[in-house]
Structures are given as C-alpha cells and as structure tokens.
N, C-alpha and C positions, 0 to 999 in steps of 0.2 A: 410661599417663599419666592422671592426673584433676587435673579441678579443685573448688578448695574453699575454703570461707572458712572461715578456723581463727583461736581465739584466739593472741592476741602471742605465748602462752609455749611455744606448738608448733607455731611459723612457721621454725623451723631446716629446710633443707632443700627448702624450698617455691620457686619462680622466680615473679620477678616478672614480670605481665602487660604491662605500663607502667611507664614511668618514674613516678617519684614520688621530691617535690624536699622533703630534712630538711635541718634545723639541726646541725650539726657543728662542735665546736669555736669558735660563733658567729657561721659563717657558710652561708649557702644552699650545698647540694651536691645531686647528681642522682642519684641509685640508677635506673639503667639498666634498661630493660624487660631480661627474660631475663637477669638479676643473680640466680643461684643463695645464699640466705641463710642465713647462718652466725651464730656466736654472737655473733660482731663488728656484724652489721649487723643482729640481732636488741636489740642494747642499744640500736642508736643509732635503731630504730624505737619502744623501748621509751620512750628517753627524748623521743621525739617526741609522746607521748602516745598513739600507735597501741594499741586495744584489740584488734583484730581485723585480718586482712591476706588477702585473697585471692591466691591461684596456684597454678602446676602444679606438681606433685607427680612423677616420673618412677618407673616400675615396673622391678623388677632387670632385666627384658626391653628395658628402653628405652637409646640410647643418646640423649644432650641434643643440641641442636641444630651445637651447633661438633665435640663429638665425628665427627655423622654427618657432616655436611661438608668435615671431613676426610678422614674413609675414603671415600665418594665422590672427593673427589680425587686420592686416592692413590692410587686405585684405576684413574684415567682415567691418572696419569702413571706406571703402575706400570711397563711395561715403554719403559726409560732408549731404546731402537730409534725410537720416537715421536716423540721429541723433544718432549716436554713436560713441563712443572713447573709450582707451584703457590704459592699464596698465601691461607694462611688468615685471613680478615678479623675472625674472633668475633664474627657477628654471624648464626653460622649458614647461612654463604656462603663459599665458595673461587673463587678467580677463577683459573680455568688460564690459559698462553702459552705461545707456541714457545721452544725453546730454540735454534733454527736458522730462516734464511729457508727460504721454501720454498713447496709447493700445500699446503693444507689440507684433508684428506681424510676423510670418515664415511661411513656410507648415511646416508639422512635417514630411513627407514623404521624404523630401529638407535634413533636418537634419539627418533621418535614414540612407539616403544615403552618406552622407559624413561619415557616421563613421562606413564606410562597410571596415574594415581594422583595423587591431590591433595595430597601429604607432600612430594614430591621434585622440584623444579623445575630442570631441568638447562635452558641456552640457547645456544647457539653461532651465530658468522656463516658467513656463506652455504659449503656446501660447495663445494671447489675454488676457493677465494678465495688471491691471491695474499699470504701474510705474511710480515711482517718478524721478525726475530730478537724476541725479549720483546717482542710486539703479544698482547695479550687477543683469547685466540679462544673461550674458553668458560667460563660463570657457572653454579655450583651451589650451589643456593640450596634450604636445608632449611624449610617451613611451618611444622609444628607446632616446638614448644620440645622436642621429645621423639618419638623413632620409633623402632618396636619392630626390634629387633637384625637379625631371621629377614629380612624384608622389606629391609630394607639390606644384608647381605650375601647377599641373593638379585640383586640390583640390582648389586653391585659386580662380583661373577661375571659380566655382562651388558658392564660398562663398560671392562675393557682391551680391550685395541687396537679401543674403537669408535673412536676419534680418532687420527688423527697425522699429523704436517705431513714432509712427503718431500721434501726437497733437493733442489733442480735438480742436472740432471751437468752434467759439463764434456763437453762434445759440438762436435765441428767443423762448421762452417754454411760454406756458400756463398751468397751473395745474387748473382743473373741479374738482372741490370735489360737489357729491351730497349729498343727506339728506333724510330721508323717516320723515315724519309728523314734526318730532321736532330735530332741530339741536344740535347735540352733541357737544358743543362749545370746550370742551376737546381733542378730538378727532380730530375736525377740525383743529387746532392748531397743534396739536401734526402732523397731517399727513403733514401739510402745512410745518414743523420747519423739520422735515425728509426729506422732499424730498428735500428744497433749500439746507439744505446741501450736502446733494448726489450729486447736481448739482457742489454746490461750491466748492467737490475735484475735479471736472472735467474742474474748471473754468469758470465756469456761475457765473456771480456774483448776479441776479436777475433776478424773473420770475413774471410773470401773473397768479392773482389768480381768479376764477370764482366760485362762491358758491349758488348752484339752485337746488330745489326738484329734488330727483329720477324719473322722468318722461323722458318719450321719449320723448315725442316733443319738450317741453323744452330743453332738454339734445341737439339733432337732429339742432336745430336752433343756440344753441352758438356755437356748431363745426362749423355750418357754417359761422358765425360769425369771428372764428378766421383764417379759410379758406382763406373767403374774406379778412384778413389782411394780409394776406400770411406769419402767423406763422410758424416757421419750425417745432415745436413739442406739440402735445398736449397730455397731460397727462390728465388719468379719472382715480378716484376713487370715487367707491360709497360707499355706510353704512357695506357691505356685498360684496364677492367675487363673480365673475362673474361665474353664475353653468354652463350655457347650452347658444350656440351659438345664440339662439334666445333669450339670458335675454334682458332685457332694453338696459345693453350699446352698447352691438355688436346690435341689433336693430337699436340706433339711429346713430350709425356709417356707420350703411348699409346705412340707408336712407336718411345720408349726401351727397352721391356720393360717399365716399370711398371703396377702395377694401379690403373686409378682407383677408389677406395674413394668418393668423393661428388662432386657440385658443386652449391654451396648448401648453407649450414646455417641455423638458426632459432635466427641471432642478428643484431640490428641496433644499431648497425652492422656489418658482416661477411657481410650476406646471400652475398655473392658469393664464396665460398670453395671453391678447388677443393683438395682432400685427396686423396692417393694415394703407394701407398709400390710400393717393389720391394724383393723379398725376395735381400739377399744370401746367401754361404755362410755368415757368422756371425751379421748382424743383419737388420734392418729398414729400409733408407732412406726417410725420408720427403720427400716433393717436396709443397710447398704452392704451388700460385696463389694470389698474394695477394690479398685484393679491394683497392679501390682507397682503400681509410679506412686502410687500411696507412701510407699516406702520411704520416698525423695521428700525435700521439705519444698522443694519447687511447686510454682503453682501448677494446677490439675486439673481433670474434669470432677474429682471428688469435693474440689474446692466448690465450684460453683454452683454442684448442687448441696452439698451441707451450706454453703448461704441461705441458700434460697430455702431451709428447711430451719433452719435457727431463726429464721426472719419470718416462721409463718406462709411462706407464698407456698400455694397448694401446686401442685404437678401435674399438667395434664404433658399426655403423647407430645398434642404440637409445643409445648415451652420446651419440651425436650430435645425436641426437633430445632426450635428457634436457638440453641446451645450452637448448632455449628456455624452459623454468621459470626465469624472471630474465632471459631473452635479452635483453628491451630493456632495452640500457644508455642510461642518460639521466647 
C-alpha cells in the first residue's frame, strides 16, 4: 500500500484518507474517508474543481480494510461448534456474538498474540463471562486501509477456535440448606428463591431441595444419598459461612468419600468457597460449600465456578488460582 498525491485524472482507484464534503446535483454530500474512487466519483471531484487528491493506493498483495475484516471474522466464526457469527460494519470492523447462551471461552495469551502488530486490532470481554444469545463478545478492527494478504491469512490460521461460547448442560442439582436448633423459614426461602434462579439463567429449570439440622452425620449421609442417585451437583449451605477446613460441612464431605479439591478462592465476594467433587463410575459429582454471598442474587465467586461446572471445564488449583485476575467483583 502507498500513499500519494496524484493529479484528478489518475485518482481512479486511489481511497480516500478523509472525508471530504462536494457538491452533487446541487447539494452538499460527504465522500467517506476509505471511499475506494471510481470514474463516477472521479467526475463528481472533477467537477468540484479538485486538481489534485491524495490517498492510498492498495498493492495486488493487499487486501482493503472491510475485505480483511471480514476474513478475520470468518475466520473466528468458521467453525458453526462455537457458536458464533458475525456482522460486517464496512468500516474495516466485524463485530462477532454468540449465537447461544452460554461461558465465553479463549486463552487470553491466544489473543495477546494475535494483536502483536499494529495492522490488526482484535478486542473481546472478559474470558469466562457469562452470555446471552446475540450479546457482542468480540470487535475486529483492521488500522491501515490495506493489509498485505500473507500476514492475514497467517493470522486467520491462528484465529478458529481461539473463541467460542459453550452452552450450559442440563445437569441435576440438589440444594442442602441446614439449620442450627430453629429454622429460619425466611431465610430458607430466601436462599432456596436465589439460588433456583441463578440456576434458571443458566438453564436449569428445577432443582432438589433437602432441609436437615447442621449436624455432621446427618449432613454426611444425605450427600450420600444424592451420591447414590447419581446427582451431578450438590449445593450446601448452612446458617453461617464455612470458617475452617474441619467445620461441619467440609467434615461431612470428607466423610462421604469425596475429595476436597479447595477451601477458598481469590474471588470477592465468594472468598469462602469450599469446592470438592467424588469421582463416580461414570462421572464427576461435584459438592460445593457455598459461601455465605450465595445468599445475594448478585454475581459471585459461586457464579463462576458453577459456570465452569455446568459447562463441563474440569478444575485444576491453577484455573482456580487464574479466578482472581478480575476476582474483585464490584
């Protein structure tokens, strides 16, 4: 690509830098920066009196700006498994979205590298963000008027399946609410009407409820209860947040057979999260302690990992760890 100031009668071809506002038919109109110039728009600068015109010129090597921003996003929503699709603006920008609710999933390390070059401005929200069906998750936005071919289809090869947003399953939940001496009927309601809805923007449309004094053994025998029914997720909360790794809940979780995988993650609110699953003969049960912001219908750290758990993504320490880059939710 070059630029150049050429007379009027060899400006066919050339893009404009800027807008610039002619007379037409005898009235004001606006010839659009990045307006490619043809013989049509060479007469009506002619008869504007224009002697001379600057702009860029593009080399058979080059594709123009809306070109590349579209194979860029065709290239993010090529494979239809993603669930993404696209909208090109011509203006050298494609704005991708979900084509399903869902987690919204990349490396971010994926992304830093595609935008190691000043031609190619790719932008996306935060990974693991919870989306809605057609919500904007990601803006590709070409610099120059003109980018050489090689370089964009070196980039495009880079860009399937860096993105795609993964549909909650339908998965069976139990929610355990316990009680110390006297049932807080307020309260139990209140936790019980919070959590089925948290579920229901995920797509659960009904869950299991169990309601049994704060005791360990008690507690200890309904997990195994919904064990043996081979629930995929069991939810606990008690009267009070879980302090220390030997409180009641994580006790009677131990001595279900599960393995406690954490207590506490580095995210606030949700510091107090206790995370452990028991490995059935087919799947995974997961048993979460909930912290005590569970309570709230505000987002949480219970949020981000029941995503990541309805959506299949397995748990290790460090993605635990990777929670607190953005943990404080405000």
């Amino acid at each position: 690509m070059i630029f150049k100031t050429v007379q009027i009668q060899k400006c066919v071809g050339y893009i404009l830098p800027e807008n610039i506002f002619v007379i037409k038919n005898g009235k004001k109109v606006k010839l659009s920066k990045g307006t490619k110039i043809n013989q049509q728009i060479k007469n009506i600068l002619v008869s504007n009196g224009f002697k001379k015109i600057s702009g860029f010129l593009l080399s058979e090597n080059d594709f123009d700006e809306n070109q590349a921003s579209d194979l860029i996003a065709r290239s993010i929503c090529k494979n239809k498994l993603n669930n993404l699709n696209y909208q090109n603006l011509n203006t050298g920008r494609s704005n991708i979205y979900s084509t399903k609710s869902g987690l919204f999933i990349y490396n971010a390390n994926n992304l830093i590298k595609l935008n190691n070059n000043s031609k190619i401005a790719i932008s996306a929200i935060r990974p693991f963000s919870k989306v809605e069906r057609n919500q904007e998750l990601i803006t590709a936005k070409v610099i120059p008027y003109g980018i050489d071919k090689k370089l964009l289809q070196r980039n495009s090869l880079r860009l399937k399946d860096t993105f795609r947003v993964v549909p909650f399953k339908k998965k069976s939940i139990t929610l355990i609410q316990t009680f110390d001496n006297k049932i807080n009927e307020k309260l139990i309601v209140k936790s019980r009407n919070v959590t089925q809805k948290r579920l229901e923007l995920c797509g659960i449309k009904k869950i299991e409820e169990i309601i049994i004094p704060h005791k360990e053994n008690i507690l200890c025998n309904k997990i195994k209860i919904c064990i043996n029914r081979n629930v995929d997720i069991i939810l606990i909360i008690g009267p009070h947040a879980i302090t220390h790794i030997k409180d009641v809940i994580p006790n009677a979780i131990s001595k279900s057979g599960a393995k406690i995988i954490r207590f506490g993650i580095p995210v606030e609110p949700g510091n107090l999260l206790l995370l452990s699953k028991f490995k059935s003969f087919n799947k995974d049960i997961y048993i979460i302690g909930m912290p005590s912001c569970a309570k709230s219908p505000k987002e949480n750290g219970l949020d981000w990992v029941l995503w990541r758990i309805l959506c299949n993504i397995n748990f290790k320490n460090y993605n635990l760890n990777e929670l607190s880059v953005g943990g404080l939710i405000r």
